[in-house]
C-alpha positions in Angstrom: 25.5 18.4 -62.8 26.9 15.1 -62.6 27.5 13.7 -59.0 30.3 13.8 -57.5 33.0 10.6 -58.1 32.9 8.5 -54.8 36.1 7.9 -53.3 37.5 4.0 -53.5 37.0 2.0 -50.3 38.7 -0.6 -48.4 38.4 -2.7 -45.2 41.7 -3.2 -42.6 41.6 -5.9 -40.4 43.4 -7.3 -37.8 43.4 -10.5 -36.0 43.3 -9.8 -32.5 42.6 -11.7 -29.4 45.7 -13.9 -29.8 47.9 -13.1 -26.7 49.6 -10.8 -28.8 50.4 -7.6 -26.7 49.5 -4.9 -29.5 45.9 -5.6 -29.5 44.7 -2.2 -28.3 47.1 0.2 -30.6 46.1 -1.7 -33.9 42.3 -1.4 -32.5 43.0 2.8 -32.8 44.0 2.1 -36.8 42.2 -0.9 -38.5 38.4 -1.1 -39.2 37.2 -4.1 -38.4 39.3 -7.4 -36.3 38.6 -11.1 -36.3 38.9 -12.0 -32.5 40.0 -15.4 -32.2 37.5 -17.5 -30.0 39.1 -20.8 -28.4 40.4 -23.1 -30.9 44.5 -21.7 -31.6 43.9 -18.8 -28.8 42.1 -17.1 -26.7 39.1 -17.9 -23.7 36.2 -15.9 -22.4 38.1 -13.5 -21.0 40.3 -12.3 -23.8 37.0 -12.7 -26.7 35.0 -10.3 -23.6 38.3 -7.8 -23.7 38.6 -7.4 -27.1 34.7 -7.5 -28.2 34.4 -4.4 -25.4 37.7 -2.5 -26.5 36.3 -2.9 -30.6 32.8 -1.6 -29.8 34.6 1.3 -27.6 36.9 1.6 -30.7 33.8 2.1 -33.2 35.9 -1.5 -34.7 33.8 -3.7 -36.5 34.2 -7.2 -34.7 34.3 -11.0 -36.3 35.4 -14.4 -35.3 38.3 -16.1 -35.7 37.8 -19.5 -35.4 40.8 -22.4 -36.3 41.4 -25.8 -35.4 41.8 -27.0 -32.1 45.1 -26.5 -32.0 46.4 -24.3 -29.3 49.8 -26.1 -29.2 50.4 -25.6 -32.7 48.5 -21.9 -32.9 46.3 -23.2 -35.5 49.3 -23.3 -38.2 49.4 -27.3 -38.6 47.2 -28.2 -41.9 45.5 -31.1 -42.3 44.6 -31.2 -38.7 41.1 -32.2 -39.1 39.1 -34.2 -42.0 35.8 -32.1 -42.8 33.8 -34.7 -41.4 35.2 -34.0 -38.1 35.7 -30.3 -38.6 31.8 -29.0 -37.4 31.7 -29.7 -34.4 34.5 -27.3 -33.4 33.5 -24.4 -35.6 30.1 -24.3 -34.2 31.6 -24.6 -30.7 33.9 -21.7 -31.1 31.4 -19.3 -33.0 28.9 -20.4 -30.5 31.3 -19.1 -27.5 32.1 -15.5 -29.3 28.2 -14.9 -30.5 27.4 -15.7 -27.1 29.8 -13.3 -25.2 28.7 -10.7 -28.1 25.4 -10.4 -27.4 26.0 -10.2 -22.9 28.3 -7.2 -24.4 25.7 -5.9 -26.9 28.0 -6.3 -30.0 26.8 -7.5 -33.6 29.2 -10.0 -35.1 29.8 -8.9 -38.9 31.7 -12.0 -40.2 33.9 -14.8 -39.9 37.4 -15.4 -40.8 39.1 -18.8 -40.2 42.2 -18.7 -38.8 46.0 -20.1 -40.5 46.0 -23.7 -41.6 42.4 -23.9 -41.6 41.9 -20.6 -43.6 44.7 -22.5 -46.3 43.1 -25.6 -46.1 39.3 -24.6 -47.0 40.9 -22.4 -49.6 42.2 -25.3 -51.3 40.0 -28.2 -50.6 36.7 -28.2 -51.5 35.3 -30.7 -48.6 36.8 -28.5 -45.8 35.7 -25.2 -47.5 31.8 -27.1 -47.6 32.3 -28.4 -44.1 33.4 -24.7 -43.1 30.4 -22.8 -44.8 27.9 -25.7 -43.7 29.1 -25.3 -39.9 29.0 -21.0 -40.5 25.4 -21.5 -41.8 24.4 -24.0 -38.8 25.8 -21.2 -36.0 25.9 -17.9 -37.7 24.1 -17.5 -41.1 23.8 -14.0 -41.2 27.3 -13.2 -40.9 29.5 -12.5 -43.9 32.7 -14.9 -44.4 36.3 -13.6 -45.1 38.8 -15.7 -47.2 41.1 -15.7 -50.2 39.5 -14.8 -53.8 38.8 -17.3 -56.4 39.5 -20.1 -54.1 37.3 -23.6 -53.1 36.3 -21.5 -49.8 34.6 -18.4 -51.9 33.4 -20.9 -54.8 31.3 -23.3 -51.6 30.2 -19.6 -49.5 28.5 -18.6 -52.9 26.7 -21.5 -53.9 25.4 -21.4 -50.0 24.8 -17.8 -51.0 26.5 -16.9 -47.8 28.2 -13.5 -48.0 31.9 -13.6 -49.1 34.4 -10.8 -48.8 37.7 -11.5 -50.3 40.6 -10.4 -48.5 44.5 -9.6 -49.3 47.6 -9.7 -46.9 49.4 -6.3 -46.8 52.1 -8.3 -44.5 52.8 -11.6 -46.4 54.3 -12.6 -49.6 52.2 -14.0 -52.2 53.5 -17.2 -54.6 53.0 -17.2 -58.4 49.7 -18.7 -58.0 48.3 -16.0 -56.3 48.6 -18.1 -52.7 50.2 -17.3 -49.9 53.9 -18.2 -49.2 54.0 -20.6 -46.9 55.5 -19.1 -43.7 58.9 -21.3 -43.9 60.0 -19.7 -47.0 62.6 -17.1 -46.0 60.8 -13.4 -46.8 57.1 -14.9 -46.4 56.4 -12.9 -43.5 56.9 -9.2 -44.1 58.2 -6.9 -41.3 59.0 -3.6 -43.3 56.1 -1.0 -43.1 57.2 0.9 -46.2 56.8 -3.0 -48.3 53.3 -3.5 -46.5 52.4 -0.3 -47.7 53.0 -0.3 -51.3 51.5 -4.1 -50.7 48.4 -2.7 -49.4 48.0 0.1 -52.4 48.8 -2.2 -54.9 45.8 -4.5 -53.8 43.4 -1.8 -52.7 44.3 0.4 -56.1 44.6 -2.6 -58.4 43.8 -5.9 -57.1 47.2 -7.0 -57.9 50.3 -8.2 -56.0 53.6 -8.4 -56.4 54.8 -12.4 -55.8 57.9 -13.4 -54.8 58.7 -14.1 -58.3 58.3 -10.7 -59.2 55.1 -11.8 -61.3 52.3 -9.4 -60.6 48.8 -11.5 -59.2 45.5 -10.8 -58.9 44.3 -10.1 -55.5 40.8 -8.4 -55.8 39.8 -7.4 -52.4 37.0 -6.0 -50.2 39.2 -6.2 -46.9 43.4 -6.0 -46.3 44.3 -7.9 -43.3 47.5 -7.0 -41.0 48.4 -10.0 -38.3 48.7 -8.7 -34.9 51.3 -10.8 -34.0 53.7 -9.9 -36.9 57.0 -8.2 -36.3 55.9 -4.4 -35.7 52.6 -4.6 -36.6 51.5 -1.5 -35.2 53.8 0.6 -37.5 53.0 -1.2 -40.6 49.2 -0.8 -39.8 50.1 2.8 -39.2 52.1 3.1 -42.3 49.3 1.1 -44.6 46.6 3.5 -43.3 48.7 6.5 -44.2 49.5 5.3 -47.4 45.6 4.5 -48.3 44.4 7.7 -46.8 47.4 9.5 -48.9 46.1 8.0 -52.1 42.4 8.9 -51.6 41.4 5.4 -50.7 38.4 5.5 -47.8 38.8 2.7 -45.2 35.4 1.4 -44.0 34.3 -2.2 -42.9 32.4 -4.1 -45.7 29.5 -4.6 -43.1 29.3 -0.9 -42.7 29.2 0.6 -46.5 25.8 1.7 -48.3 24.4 -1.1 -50.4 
């Protein structure tokens, strides 16, 4: 008897620990959250809140660290050279891992945040100063960015883990990028849209673009913002539409080898 066909499996993440007020409702829906840890938002107080409400949640928890660049919310690119860009990332991951273990959490991964995320994606300096500064404070933990990019190409010759991750909740460019956020329908606010976004990656690692060109997006993890316009109903309508279509969400940290 042959055994039975395993069910496809996904990750949904949030980034959390932004000010944002939806925090706790999205911790009842996604998997796993990327808890932003001094450098666009967020203290000790908000990083203790939300690494307590994801372990209560059963949540897998990451960091989210970004540029220093709390006036700008981390969205300004080029804000740092690589050679200045360690120093900060060690600081900020040092913070969360800190507050993680006085709250008995384990850290799965980190996930830069905005312009930083963009930035190491496309230049390969940042993405080695990034991986070389995740290596220095947190080795062990897997790192999220976008798929065939500088970031995943510098995390694998480190042979740091790498999950690649789509956006059920942004528009995607031709080049399989995101749209910068300027561009009038880059940010998505319809549930029913994130959630044929989210199937389309989860089910067949492609995207629609703002073209109309289908991408490839192959991805271990979606990721909803938790500050975008109703986020909690398009988490809620994403999850519904992946548990509709058989799709299992689980954290990558937490599946069987």
């Amino acid at each position: 008897m042959s055994a039975p066909e395993e069910k496809p499996v996904i990750d949904l993440n949030a980034d959390l620990g932004e000010g944002a007020p939806d925090d706790d409702a999205l911790l009842g829906i996604v998997t796993s959250c990327s808890i932003a840890c001094g450098g666009h938002a967020g203290d000790a107080t908000s990083m203790r809140q939300t690494l307590i409400a994801a372990r209560e949640r059963g949540v897998a928890a990451g960091a989210h660290p970004s540029y220093p660049d709390r006036e700008g919310f981390g969205r300004r690119g080029g804000f740092l050279s690589a050679a200045e860009l360690s120093g900060t990332v060690v600081s900020q991951l040092a913070a969360i891992r800190g507050i993680a273990e006085e709250e008995a959490v384990k850290l799965a991964h980190v996930k830069p945040h905005g312009a930083l995320y963009n930035d190491a994606a496309a230049d390969a300096g940042l993405a080695d100063a990034l991986c070389d500064a995740v290596i220095a404070a947190a080795p062990d933990l897997a790192l999220i960015g976008p798929p065939a990019s500088q970031l995943e190409a510098s995390a694998r010759q480190r042979g740091l883990r790498y999950w690649r991750e789509g956006f059920v909740d942004r528009a995607y460019t031709d080049r399989g990028t995101l749209a910068p956020r300027s561009e009038p329908g880059a940010v998505y606010s319809d549930p029913i849209r994130a959630a044929a976004q989210a199937l389309s990656i989860a089910r067949d690692g492609q995207a629609v673009a703002m073209s109309g060109k289908s991408v490839a997006v192959p991805a271990a993890t979606l990721c909803i913002h938790g500050d975008s316009p109703d986020a909690v109903n398009m988490a809620l309508a994403v999850r519904a539409a992946l548990n509709d279509a058989g799709i299992r969400l689980l954290a990558p940290g937490r599946r069987r080898p």
